[in-house]
C-alpha positions as CSV (number, residue, x, y, z in Angstrom):
1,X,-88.7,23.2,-133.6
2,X,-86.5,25.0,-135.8
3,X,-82.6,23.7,-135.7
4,X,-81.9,27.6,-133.9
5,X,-84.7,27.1,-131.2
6,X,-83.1,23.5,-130.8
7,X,-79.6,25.2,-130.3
8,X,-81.0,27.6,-127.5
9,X,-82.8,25.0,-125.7
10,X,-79.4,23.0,-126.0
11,X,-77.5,25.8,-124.2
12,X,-80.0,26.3,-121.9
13,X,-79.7,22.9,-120.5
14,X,-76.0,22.7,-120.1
15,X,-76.2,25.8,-118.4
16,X,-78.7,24.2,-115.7
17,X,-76.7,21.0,-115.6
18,X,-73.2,23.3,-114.6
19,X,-75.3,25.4,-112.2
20,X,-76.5,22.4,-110.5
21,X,-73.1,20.9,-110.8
22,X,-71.6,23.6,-109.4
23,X,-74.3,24.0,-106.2
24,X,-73.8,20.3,-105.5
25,X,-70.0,21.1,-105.4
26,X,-70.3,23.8,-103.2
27,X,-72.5,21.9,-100.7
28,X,-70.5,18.9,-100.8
29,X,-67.3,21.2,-99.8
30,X,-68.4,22.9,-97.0
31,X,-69.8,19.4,-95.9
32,X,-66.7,18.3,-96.4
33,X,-65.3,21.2,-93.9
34,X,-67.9,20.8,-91.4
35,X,-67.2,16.8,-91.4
36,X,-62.7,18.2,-91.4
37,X,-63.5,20.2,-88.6
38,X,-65.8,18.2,-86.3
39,X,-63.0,15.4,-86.8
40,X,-60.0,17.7,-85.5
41,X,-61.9,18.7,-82.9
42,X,-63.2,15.3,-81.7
43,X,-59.2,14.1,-82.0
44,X,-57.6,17.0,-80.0
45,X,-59.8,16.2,-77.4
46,X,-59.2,12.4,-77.5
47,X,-55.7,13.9,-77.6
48,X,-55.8,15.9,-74.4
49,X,-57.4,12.8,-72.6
50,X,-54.1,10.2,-73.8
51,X,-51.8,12.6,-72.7
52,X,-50.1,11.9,-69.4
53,X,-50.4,14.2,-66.5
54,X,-46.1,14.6,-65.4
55,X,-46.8,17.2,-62.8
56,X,-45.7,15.9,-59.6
57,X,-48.8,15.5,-56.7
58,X,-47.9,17.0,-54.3
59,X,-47.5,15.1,-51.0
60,X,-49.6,15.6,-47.7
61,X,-46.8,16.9,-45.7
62,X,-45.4,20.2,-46.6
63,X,-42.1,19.0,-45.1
64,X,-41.4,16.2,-47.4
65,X,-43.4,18.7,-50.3
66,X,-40.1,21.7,-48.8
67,X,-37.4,18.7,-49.1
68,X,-38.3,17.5,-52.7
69,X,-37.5,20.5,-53.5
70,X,-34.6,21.2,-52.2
71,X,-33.4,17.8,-53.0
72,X,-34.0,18.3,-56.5
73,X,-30.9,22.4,-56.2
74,X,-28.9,19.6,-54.3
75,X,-28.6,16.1,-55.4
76,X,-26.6,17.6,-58.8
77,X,-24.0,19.4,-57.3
78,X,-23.8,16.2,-55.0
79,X,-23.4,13.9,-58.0
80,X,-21.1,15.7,-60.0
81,X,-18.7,16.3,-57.2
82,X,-18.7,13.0,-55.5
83,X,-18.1,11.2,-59.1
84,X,-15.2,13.4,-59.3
85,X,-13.3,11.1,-56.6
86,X,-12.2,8.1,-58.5
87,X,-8.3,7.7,-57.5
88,X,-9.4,5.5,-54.1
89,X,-13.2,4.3,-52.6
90,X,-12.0,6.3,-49.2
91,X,-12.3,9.2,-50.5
92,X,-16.0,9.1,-51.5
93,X,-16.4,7.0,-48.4
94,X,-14.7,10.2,-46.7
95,X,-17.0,12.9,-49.2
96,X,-19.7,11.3,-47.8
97,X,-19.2,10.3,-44.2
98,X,-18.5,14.8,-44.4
99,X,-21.6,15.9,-46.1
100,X,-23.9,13.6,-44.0
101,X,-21.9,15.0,-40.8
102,X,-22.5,18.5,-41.7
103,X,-26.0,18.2,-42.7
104,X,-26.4,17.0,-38.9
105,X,-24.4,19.6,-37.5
106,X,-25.8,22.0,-39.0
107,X,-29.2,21.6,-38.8
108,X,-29.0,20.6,-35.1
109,X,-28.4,24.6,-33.9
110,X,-31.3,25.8,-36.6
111,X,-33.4,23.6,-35.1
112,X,-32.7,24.4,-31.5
113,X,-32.5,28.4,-32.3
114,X,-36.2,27.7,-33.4
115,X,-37.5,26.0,-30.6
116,X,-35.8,28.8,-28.6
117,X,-37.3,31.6,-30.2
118,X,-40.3,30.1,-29.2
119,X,-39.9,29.8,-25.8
120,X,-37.7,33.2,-25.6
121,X,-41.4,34.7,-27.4
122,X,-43.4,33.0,-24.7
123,X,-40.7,34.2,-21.8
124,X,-41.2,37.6,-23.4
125,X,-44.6,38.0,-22.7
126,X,-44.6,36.5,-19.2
127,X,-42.0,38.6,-18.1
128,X,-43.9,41.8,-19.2
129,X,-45.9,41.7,-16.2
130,X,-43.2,40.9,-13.9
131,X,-40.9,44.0,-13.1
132,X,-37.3,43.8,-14.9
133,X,-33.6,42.9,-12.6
134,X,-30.3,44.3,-14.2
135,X,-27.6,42.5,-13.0
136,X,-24.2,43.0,-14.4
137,X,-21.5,40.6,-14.0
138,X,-18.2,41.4,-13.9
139,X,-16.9,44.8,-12.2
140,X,-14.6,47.7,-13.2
141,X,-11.4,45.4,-12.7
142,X,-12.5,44.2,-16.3
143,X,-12.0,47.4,-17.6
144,X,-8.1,47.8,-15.9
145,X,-7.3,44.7,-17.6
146,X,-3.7,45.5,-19.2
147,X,-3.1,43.0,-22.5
148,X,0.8,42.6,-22.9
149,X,1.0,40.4,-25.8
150,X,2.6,41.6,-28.6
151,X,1.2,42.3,-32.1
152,X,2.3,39.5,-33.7
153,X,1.4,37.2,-30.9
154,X,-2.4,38.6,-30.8
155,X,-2.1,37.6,-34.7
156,X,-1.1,34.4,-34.2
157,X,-3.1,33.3,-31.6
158,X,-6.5,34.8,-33.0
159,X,-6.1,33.5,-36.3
160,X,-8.3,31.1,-36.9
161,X,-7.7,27.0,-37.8
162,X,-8.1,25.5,-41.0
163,X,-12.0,25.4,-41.5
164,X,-11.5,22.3,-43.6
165,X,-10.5,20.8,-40.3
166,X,-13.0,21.9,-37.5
167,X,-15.2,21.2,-40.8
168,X,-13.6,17.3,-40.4
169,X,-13.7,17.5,-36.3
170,X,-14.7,14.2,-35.2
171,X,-13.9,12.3,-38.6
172,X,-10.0,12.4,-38.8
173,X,-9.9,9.2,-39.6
174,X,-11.2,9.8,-43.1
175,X,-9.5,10.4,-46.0
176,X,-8.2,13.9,-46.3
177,X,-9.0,14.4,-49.9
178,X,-12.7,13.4,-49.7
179,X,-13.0,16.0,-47.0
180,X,-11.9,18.9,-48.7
181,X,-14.0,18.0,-51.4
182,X,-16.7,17.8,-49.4
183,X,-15.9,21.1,-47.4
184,X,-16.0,22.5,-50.9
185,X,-19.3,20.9,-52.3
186,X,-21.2,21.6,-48.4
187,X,-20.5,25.5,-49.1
188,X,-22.4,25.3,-52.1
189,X,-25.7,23.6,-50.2
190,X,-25.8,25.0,-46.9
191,X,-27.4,27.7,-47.3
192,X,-30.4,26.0,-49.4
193,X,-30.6,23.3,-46.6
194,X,-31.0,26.1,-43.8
195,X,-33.7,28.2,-45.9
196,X,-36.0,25.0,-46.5
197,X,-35.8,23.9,-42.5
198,X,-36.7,27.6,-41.6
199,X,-39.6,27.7,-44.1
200,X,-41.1,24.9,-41.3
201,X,-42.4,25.9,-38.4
202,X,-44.3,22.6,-37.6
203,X,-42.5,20.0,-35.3
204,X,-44.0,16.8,-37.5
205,X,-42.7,19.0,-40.3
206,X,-39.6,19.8,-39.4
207,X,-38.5,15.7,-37.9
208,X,-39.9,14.5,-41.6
209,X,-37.5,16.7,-43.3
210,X,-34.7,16.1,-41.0
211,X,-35.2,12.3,-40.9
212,X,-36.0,12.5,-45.3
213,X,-32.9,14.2,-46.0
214,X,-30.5,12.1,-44.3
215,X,-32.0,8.8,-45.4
216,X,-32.2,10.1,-49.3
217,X,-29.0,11.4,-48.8
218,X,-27.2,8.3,-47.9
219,X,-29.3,6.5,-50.0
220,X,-28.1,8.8,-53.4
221,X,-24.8,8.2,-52.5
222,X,-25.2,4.2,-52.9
223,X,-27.0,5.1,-56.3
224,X,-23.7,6.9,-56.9
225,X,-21.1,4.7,-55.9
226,X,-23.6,1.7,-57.7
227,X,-23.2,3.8,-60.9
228,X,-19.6,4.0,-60.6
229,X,-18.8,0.6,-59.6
230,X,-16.7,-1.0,-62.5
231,X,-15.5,-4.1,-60.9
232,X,-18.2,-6.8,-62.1
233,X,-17.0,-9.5,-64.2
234,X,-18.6,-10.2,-67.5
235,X,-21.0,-13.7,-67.3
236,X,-19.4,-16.4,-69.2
237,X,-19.6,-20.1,-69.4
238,X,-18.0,-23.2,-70.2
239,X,-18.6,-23.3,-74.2
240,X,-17.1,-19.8,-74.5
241,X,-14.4,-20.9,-71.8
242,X,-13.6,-24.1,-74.1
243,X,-13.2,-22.2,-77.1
244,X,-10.8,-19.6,-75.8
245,X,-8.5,-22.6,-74.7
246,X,-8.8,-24.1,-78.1
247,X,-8.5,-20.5,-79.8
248,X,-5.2,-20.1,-77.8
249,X,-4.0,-23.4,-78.3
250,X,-3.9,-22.6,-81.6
251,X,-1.9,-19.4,-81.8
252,X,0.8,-20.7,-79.6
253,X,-1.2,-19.2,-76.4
254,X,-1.7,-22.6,-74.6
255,X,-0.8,-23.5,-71.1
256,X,2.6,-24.7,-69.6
257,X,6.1,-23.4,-70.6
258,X,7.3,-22.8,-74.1
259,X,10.7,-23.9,-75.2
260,X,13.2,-21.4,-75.6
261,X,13.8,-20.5,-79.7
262,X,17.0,-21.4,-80.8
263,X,18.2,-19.2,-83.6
264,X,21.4,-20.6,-85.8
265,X,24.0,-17.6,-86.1
């Protein structure tokens, strides 16, 4: 073998050793993306499984399901206002003997309008096959009635109270502050309290939400005055207590009474 022939053969060779080279290196990197991809896979999944499911189950009575709800529009706008009353305890004591007052009162006549619909429904259709009465009460002397009031004593007398206090009727005794406040704060939740009872037609439905609402309410308004309770003493003990005394002692702070200075003019 000539040294040309030796040359091409040379060539040759390193040619086949790059090409194999370069096939092993293309099978070895799209192993290596098969292997990158199975691996993301295999951890999103393990991913999904760790997470935590934060969705709230819901309960098995669709009145306590309607109330968390609406607790969730109401409890703020409770919170912020009732923190707002920090000059005297009375008058969140008074914001919230109010709110729990009106929440009674006015749930009281939805409830009874329901159960009255009901029976006015089932009156309705008994009394279609029983033949109708008109009776009219009162006569024509209702219509001869002469008013002699004047104008500005019609005014007077058919203006209306303060609504803050037939809003208060019953609690006078509480502070006046906290009920305005709460007169205030109820306008903002009354009508989101009467929409949610109405959703329920259900009598075990409707007494769950009714008895729910006023134990979580009374029992947010401890969590409220809890959170703004400032009047616990910081822990101490006697080593700290000693060493204060001493501490004092030493800067002219001690117990008993000090001489009077007496300066030379």
């Amino acid at each position: 073998m000539n040294q040309k022939e030796e040359k091409v053969l040379r060539e040759n060779i390193r040619h086949l050793i790059q090409h194999v080279k370069q096939k092993r290196s293309g099978e070895e990197e799209e192993l290596r993306s098969i292997i990158r991809a199975f691996c993301d896979d295999e951890l999103q999944k393990l991913t999904e499984r760790q997470v935590p499911d934060n969705s709230p189950t819901p309960n098995k009575s669709t009145g306590i399901n309607v109330l968390e709800d609406l607790l969730k529009k109401i409890i703020p706008i409770l919170e912020m206002d009732y923190k707002l009353l920090t000059t005297d305890p009375q008058q969140r004591e008074s914001f919230r003997a109010h709110i729990i007052n009106a929440v009674i009162s006015t749930l009281t006549p939805v409830e009874v309008n329901v159960r009255a619909g009901d029976e006015s429904a089932e009156d309705h259709q008994a009394g279609d096959l029983e033949e109708e009465v008109n009776i009219e009460v009162g006569g024509e002397d209702d219509d001869k009635f002469i008013d002699i009031r004047t104008d500005s004593e019609k005014k007077e007398q058919e203006e209306p109270d303060d609504p803050r206090e037939e809003f208060g009727s019953g609690l006078e005794s509480h502070d006046e502050t906290g009920r305005n406040m709460a007169y205030q704060t109820f306008k903002k939740l009354d009508t989101n309290i009467i929409d949610s009872y109405e959703l329920l037609s259900d009598t075990e439905d409707q007494e769950l939400f009714y008895d729910y609402l006023i134990a979580n309410l009374k029992l947010y308004f401890d969590k409220f005055e809890g959170e703004l309770d400032d009047t616990v003493e910081e822990p101490t003990n006697q080593a700290y207590d000693m060493a204060k005394s001493d501490q004092g002692e030493e800067m002219g702070l001690g117990g008993g009474e000090e001489e009077p200075l007496e300066l030379e003019l």
